[in-house]
C-alpha positions as CSV (number, residue, x, y, z in Angstrom):
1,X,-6.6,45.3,57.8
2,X,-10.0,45.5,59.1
3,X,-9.9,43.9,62.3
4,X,-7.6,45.9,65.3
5,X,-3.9,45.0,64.8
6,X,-1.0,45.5,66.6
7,X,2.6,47.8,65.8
8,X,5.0,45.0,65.8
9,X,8.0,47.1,63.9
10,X,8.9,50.7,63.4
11,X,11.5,52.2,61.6
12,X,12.2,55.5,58.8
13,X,13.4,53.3,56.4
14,X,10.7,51.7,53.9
15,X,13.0,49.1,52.7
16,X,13.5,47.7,56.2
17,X,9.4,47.9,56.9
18,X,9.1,45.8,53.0
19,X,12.0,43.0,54.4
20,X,10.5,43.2,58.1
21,X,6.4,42.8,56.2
22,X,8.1,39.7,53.9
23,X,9.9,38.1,56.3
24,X,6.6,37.5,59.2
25,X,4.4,36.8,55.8
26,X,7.4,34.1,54.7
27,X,6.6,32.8,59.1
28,X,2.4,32.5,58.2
29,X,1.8,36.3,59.7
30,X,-0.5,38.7,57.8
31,X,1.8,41.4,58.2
32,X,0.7,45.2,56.4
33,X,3.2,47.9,56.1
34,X,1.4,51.4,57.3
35,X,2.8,55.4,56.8
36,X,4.6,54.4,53.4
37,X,4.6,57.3,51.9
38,X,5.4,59.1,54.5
39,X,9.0,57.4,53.5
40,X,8.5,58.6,50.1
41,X,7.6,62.2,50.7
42,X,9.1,65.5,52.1
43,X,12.1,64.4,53.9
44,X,11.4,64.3,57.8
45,X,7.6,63.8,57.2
46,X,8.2,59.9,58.1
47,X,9.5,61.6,61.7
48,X,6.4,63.7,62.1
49,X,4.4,60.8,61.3
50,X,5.6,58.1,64.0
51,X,7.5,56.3,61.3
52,X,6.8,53.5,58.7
53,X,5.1,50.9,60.5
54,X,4.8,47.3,60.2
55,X,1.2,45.4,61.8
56,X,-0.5,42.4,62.3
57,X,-3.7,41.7,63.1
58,X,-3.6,42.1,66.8
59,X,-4.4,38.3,67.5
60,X,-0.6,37.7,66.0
61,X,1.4,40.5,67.8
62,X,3.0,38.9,70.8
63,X,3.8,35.6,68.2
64,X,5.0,37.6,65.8
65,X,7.3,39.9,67.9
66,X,8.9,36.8,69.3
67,X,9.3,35.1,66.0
68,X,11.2,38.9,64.7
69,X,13.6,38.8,68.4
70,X,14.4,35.0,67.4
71,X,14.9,35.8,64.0
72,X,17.6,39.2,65.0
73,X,19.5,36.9,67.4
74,X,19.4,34.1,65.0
75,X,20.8,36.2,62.3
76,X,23.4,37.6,64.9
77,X,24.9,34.3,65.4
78,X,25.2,33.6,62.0
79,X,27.2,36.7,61.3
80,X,29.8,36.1,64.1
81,X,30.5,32.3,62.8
């Protein structure tokens, strides 16, 4: 992404980062997964790197870390019905 974005998920699992990336593109976001390789790699290098993460252009952050804490506690109430 060329303008400044924003960290708005980290984690040492790629799969999570891809679900996490489809689901905020699914909302409208233009969401980029960073450090995937370092998933992919020697194990422990994702560690040393700070992770795989998942950005936005920074204008989108604060939207798009609400929409991922609605969509967690939406997804918790579904599993407990």
């Amino acid at each position: 992404m060329k303008s400044s974005t924003a960290v708005v998920y980290t984690t040492f699992n790629l799969a999570d980062a891809e679900l996490v990336r489809s689901r905020l593109e699914s909302a409208g976001f233009h969401a980029e997964v960073l450090n995937e390789t370092a998933a992919l790699t020697l194990e422990g290098y994702a560690l040393a790197a700070g992770g795989v993460r998942v950005v936005v252009p920074a204008s989108e952050a604060e939207d798009a870390k609400q929409f991922l804490k609605d969509d967690e506690a939406q997804s918790g109430q579904q599993e407990n019905n």
